[in-house]
TORVEXKE-935292 format. One record per residue (C-alpha): chain; residue in one letter; x, y, z; residue number from 1. Coordinates in Angstrom, 1 decimal, always signed. Each point is the difference from the previous one (the first is absolute). Layout:
unit code u v w pos
A A X Y Z NUM
...
***
This chain:
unit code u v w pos
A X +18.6 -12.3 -11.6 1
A X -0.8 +0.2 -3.7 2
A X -3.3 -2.0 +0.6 3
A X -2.7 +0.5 +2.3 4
A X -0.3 -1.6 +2.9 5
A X -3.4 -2.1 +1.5 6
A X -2.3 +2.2 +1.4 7
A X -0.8 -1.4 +3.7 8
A X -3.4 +0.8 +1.1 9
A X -1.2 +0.7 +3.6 10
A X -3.1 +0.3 +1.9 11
A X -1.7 +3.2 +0.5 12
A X +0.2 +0.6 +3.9 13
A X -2.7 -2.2 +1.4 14
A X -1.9 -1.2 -3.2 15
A X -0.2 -2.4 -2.7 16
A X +1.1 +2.1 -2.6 17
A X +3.4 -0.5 -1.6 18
A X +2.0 +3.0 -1.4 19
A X +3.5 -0.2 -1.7 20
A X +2.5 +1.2 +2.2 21
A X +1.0 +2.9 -2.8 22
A X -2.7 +1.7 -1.4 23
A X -1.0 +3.0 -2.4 24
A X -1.3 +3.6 +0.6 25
A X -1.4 +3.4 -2.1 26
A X +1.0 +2.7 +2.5 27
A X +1.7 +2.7 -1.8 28
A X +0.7 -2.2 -2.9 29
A X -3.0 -0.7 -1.8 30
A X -1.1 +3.0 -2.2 31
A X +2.9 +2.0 +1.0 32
A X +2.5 -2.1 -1.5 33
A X -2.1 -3.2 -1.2 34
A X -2.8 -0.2 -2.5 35
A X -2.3 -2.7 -0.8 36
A X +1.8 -1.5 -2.1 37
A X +3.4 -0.3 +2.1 38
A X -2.3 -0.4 +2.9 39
A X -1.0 -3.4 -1.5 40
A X +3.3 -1.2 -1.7 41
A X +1.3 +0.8 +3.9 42
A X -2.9 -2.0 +1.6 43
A X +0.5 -2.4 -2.3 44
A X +4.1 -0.5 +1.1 45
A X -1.3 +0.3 +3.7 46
A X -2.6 -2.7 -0.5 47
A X +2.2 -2.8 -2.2 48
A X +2.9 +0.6 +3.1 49
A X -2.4 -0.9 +2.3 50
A X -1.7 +2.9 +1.3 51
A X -3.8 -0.1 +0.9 52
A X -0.3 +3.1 +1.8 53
A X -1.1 +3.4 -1.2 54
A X -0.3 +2.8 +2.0 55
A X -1.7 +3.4 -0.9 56
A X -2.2 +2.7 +1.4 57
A X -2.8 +2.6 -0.4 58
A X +2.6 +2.7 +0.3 59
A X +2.7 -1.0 -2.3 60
A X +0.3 +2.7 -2.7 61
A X -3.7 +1.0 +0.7 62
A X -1.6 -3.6 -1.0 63
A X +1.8 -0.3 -2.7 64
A X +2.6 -2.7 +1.0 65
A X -3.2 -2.6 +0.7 66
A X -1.2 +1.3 -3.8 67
A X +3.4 -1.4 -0.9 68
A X +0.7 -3.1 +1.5 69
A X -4.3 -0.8 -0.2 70
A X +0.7 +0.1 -4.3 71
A X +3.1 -1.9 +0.7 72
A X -1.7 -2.7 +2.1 73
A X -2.6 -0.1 -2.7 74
A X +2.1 -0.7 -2.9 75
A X +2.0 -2.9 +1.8 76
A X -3.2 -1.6 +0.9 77
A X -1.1 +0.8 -4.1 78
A X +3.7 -1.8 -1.1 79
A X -0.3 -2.2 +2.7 80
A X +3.2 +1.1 +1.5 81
A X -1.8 -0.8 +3.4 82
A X -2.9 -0.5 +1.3 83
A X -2.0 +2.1 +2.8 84
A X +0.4 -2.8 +2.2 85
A X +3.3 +0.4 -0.2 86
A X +0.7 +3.2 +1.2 87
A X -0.2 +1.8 +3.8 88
A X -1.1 +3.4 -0.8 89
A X -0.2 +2.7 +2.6 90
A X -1.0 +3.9 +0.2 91
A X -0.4 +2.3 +2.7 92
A X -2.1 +2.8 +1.3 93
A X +0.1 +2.5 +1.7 94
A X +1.7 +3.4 -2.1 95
A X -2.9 +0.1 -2.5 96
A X +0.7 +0.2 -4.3 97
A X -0.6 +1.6 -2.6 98
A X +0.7 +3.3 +1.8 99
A X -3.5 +0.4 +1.4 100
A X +0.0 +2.6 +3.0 101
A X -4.0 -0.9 +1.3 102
A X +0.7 -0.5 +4.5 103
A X -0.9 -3.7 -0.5 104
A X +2.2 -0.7 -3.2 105
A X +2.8 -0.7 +2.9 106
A X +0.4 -2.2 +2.9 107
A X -0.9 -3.3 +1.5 108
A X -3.9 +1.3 +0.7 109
A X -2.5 -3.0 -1.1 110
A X -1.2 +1.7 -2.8 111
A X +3.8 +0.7 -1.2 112
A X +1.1 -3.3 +0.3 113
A X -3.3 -1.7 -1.7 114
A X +0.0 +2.5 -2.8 115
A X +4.1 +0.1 -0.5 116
A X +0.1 -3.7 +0.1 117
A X -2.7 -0.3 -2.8 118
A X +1.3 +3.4 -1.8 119
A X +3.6 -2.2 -0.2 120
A X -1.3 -2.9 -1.3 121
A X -1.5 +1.5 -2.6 122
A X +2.9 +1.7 -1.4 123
A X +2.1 -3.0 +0.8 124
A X -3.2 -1.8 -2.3 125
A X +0.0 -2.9 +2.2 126
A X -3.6 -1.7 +2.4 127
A X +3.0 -0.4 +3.3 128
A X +3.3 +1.0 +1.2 129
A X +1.7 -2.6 +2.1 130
A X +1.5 +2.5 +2.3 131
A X -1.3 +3.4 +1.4 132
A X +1.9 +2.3 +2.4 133
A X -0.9 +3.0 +1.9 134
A X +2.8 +2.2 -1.7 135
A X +0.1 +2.0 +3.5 136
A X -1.2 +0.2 +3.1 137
A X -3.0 +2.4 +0.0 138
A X +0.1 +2.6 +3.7 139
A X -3.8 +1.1 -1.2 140
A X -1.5 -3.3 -0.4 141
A X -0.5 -2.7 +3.3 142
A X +1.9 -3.0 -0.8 143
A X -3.3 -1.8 +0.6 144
A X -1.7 +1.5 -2.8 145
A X +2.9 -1.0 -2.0 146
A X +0.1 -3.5 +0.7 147
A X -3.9 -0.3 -0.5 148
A X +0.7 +1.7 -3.5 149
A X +2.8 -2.4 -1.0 150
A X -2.2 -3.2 +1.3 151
A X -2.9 +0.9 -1.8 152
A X +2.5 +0.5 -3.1 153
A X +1.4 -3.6 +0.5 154
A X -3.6 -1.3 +0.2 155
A X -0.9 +1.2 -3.2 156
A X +3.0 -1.9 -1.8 157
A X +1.3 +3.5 -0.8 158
A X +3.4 -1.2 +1.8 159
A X +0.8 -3.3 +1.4 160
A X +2.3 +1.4 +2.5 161
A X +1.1 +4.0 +1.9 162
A X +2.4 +1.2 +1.8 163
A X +2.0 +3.5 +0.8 164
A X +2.5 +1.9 -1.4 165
A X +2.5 +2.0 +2.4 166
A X -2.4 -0.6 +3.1 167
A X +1.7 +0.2 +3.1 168
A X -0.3 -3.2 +2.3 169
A X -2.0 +1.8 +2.8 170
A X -2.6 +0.4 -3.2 171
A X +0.5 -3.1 -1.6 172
A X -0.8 -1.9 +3.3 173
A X -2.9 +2.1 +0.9 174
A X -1.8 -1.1 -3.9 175
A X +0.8 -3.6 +1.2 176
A X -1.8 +0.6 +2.8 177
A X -2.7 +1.6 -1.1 178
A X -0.5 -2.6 -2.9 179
A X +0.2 -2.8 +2.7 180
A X -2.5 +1.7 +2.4 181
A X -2.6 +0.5 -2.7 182
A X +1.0 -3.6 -1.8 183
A X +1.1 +2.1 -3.1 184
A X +3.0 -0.7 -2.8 185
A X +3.3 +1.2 +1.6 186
A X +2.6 +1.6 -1.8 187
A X +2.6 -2.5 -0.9 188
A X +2.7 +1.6 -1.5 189
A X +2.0 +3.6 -0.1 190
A X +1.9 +2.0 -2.6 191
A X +3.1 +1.6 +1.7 192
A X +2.5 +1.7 -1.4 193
A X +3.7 -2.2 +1.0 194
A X +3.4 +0.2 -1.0 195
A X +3.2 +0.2 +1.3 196
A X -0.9 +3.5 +1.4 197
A X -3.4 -0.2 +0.8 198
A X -0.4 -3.1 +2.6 199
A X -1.7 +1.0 +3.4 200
A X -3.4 -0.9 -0.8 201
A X +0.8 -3.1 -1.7 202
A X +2.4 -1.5 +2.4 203
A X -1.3 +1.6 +3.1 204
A X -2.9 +1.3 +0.5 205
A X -2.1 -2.4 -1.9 206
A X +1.4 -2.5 +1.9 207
A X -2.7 -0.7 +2.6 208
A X -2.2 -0.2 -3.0 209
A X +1.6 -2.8 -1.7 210
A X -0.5 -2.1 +3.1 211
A X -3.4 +0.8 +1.1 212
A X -1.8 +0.2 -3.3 213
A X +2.0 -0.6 -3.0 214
A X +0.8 +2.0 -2.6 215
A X +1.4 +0.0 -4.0 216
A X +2.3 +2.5 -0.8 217
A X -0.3 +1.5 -3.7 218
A X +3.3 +2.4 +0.1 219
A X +0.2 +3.0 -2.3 220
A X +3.2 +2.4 -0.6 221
A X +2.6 -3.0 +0.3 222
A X +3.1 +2.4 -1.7 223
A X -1.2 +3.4 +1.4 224
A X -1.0 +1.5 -2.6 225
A X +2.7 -1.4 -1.6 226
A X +2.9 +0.9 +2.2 227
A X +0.5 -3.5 +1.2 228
A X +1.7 -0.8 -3.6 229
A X +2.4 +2.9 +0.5 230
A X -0.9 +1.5 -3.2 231
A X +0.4 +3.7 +1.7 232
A X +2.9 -0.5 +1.2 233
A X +1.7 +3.7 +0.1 234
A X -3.2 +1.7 +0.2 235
A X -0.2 -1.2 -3.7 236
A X -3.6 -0.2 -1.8 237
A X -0.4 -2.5 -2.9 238
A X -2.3 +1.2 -3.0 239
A X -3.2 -2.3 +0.1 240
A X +0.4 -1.1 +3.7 241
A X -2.5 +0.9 +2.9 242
A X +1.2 +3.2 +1.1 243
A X +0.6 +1.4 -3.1 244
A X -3.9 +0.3 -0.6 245
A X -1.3 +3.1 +0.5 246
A X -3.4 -0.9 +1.7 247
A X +2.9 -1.7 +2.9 248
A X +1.9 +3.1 +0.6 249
A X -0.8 +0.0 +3.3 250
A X +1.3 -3.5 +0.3 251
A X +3.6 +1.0 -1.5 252
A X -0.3 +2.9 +2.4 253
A X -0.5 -2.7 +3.4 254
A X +2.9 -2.1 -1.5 255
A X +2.7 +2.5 -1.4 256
A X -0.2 +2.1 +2.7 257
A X -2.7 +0.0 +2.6 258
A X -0.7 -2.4 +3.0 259
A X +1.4 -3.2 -2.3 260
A X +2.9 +1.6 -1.5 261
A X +2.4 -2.2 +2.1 262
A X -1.5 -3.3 -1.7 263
A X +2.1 +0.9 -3.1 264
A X +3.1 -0.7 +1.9 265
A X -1.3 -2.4 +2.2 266
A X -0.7 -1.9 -2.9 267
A X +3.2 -0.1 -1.3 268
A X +1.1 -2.0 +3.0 269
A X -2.1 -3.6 -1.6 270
A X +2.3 +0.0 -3.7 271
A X +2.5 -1.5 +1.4 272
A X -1.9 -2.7 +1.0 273
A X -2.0 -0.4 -3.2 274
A X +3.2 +0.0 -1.8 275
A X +0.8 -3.1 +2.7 276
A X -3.0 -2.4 -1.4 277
A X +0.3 +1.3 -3.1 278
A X -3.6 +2.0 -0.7 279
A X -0.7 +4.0 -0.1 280
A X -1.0 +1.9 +3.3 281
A X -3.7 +0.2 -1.3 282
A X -0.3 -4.2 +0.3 283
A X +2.1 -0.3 +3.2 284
A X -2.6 +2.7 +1.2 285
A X -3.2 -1.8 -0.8 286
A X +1.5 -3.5 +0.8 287
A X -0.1 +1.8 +3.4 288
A X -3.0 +1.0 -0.1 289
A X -1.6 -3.6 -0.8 290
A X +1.8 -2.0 +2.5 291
A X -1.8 +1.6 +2.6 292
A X -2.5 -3.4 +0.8 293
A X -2.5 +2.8 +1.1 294
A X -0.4 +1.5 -3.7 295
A X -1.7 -2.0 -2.1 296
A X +0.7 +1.8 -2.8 297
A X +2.4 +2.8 -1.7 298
A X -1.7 +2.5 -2.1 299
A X +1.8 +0.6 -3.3 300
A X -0.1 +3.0 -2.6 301
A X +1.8 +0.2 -3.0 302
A X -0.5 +1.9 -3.5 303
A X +2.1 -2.3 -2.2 304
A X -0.4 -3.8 -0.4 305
A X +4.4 -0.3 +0.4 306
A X -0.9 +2.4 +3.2 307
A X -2.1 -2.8 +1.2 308
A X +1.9 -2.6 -0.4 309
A X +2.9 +1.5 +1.7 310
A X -2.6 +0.1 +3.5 311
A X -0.8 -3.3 -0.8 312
A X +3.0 -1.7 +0.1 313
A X +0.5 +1.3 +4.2 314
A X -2.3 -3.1 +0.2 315
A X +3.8 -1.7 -0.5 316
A X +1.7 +1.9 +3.1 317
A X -2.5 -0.9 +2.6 318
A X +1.2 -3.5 +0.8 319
A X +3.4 +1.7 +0.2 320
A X -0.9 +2.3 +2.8 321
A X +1.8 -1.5 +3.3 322
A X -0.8 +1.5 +3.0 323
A X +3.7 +0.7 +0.2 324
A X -0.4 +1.6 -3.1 325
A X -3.3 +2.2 +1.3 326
A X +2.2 +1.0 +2.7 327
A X +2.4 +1.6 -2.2 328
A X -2.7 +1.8 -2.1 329
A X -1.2 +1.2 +3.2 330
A X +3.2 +1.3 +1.1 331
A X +0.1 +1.8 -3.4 332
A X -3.0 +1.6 +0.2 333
A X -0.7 +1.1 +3.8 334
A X -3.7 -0.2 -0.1 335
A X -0.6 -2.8 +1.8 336
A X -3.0 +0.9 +2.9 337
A X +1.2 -0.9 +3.5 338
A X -2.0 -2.7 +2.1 339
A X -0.3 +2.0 +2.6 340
A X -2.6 +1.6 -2.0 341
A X -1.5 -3.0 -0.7 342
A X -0.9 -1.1 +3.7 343
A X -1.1 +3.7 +0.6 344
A X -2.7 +0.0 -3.1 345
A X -0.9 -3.4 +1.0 346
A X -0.8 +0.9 +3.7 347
A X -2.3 +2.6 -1.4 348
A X -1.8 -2.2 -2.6 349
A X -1.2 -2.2 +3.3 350
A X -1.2 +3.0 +1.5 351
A X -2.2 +0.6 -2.4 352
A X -2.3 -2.7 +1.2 353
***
C-alpha cells in the first residue's frame, strides 16, 4: 500500500456538493503541533491525494488554526497549488476566539453567529466559507433565532451551506422544521464524533433523520484520540502524540484512567485483524469509519506528511470490509448499540409531531 489510493468522493447529505470521502482537519494540531509552513506542505499532500475538504473553527487554538490554514490557502492559490474553487472550506461557531469573555462573544444568538461568521473569515482571509456549523447546540438561544441567523448568513454568500455539530436528533429535526415552516435554508449536514467506541448517535439515533430529511455526515475523532491505532497500548504515552500535550491533560486523564480507560484494551482486540489484511489498527479503524454510506466524509489530522499518508492509505481497506468481516470487528469490540434502541428512539422522533 506503498501508493495512495483514488480518493472517492460523495455527496454531502442532500446537496449538490461533492466532498472526498477522507478529508483534513486543524483541531488540536494546527498551532499546537503544526505551523504555517507544515500546515501548507500538509495541505498540500492532502490536496494532490485527493482531498478537497478542510475543516476548521473559531475555537481552534483561540482563532489561530483559521490564521493558519487562511495563509496556507493563500499561498497555494499564489503557487497555484489549487485554486479556491477547488477547495470545500468549513468553520464553525459557536465557542467564540481569541479568548474574548464579552456575554455575546459565545453562542448561537444572531449577533454571535453573524459577527463569528464574518470575524472567521477574516482571519481565514477569504470573501466565503463553503461550510458553516453550529459547533454546539446553544440551551440559551431559540433554535428559531438560530436558523434565521444561519439563513440570513447563507443569503449573504458568507456560506453556501450549514449544518450542526453534536446536535441531538430531537434538535436537529426541530431546525428542519422550523426552516421549512418559515421557508428558510435547513441545516444539511452534522459533525459527530464516531468511532469504534462512540456509535449511538450515528447508527441510531440519527436514524429517523436520515430518512425524513437527509443528512451529510462530516465525522471527527476517527482513532479516539488516537487509541484506535493502539499506540497506548500498556498505559504507554508516546512523546509528540495527543495525550502527551500538556493543554490535553485532561484528555490522557479520560483515556488512561477515567470513564474510557477500558478502550486501551478494548482496542487491542482489532490487531489481530489488521495484521489479517495486512494494514496498522489506525487504517482498519478509519476504513471503518468511511464505509458507513451515511458518512460522507472522515475527518483527518495529522502533524507529519509520512503521518498522513499512513491515514490515507485506509482508503485501500474499505473495499475489503465484508460484512462477515464487520461482524468480526464487532465481536472484537462490543460496542455495537442494540436495535431495540433503535425502534424505541424512533417511536419518540414521531411523537414529536
Amino acid at each position: 500500500m506503498s501508493a495512495t489510493p483514488k480518493m472517492p468522493y460523495r455527496l454531502l447529505g442532500p446537496t449538490g456538493l461533492k466532498v472526498s470521502a477522507l478529508s483534513f482537519g486543524a483541531w488540536v494540531t494546527f498551532k499546537s503541533q503544526v505551523d504555517v509552513e507544515n500546515a501548507y506542505e500538509l495541505m498540500k499532500t492532502a490536496y494532490d491525494s485527493g482531498i478537497n475538504f478542510f475543516d476548521n473553527a473559531e475555537v481552534y487554538a483561540d482563532g489561530d488554526a483559521e490564521r493558519i490554514m487562511g495563509q496556507a490557502i493563500k499561498r497555494g492559490v499564489d503557487e497555484k497549488a489549487w485554486d479556491r474553487e477547488d477547495l470545500v472550506v468549513s468553520t464553525k461557531v459557536f465557542f467564540g476566539h481569541d479568548k474574548k469573555s464579552g456575554p455575546n462573544s459565545k453562542g448561537l444568538s444572531r449577533k454571535h453567529v453573524v459577527e463569528g461568521v464574518q470575524a472567521a473569515l477574516q482571519r481565514l482571509q477569504l470573501d466565503y466559507v463553503d461550510l458553516v456549523f453550529c459547533h454546539r447546540p446553544d440551551p440559551l438561544t431559540p433554535i428559531a433565532e438560530t436558523v434565521k441567523a444561519m439563513h440570513h448568513v447563507i443569503e449573504r454568500g458568507w456560506a453556501f451551506y450549514w449544518g450542526t455539530s453534536e446536535w441531538s436528533a430531537q434538535q436537529l429535526t426541530e431546525a428542519m422544521q422550523v426552516a421549512d415552516r418559515l421557508g428558510l435554508h435547513r441545516p444539511v449536514m452534522e459533525q459527530p464524533q464516531y468511532n469504534l467506541f462512540i456509535r449511538h448517535r450515528v447508527e441510531v439515533e440519527y436514524a429517523p433523520v436520515y430518512k425524513n430529511f437527509g443528512l451529510g455526515l462530516t465525522t471527527w475523532s476517527p482513532l479516539a484520540s488516537g487509541v484506535l491505532t493502539g499506540k497506548y497500548a500498556g498505559g504507554q504515552i508516546p512523546e509528540g502524540s495527543r495525550l502527551s500535550l500538556a493543554e490535553y491533560a485532561w484528555l490522557k486523564e479520560s483515556k488512561t484512567s477515567g470513564a474510557n480507560a477500558w478502550q486501551i484494551d478494548r482496542a487491542e482486540a482489532l490487531r489481530p485483524i489488521a495484521q489479517e489484511l495486512g494494514c496498522t489498527m489506525g487504517q482498519l479503524a478509519i476504513a471503518w469509519c468511511a464505509a458507513n454510506t451515511n458518512v460522507s466524509t472522515v475527518i483527518l489530522g495529522a502533524t507529519s506528511i509520512a503521518q498522513l499518508k499512513e491515514n490515507l492509505a485506509a482508503l485501500d481497506i474499505i473495499p475489503k470490509l465484508t460484512p462477515a468481516l464487520m461482524a468480526r470487528i464487532d465481536e472484537a469490540v462490543q460496542t455495537k448499540p442494540k436495535f431495540d434502541e433503535t425502534t424505541i428512539y424512533v417511536n419518540s422522533i414521531r411523537n414529536l409531531d
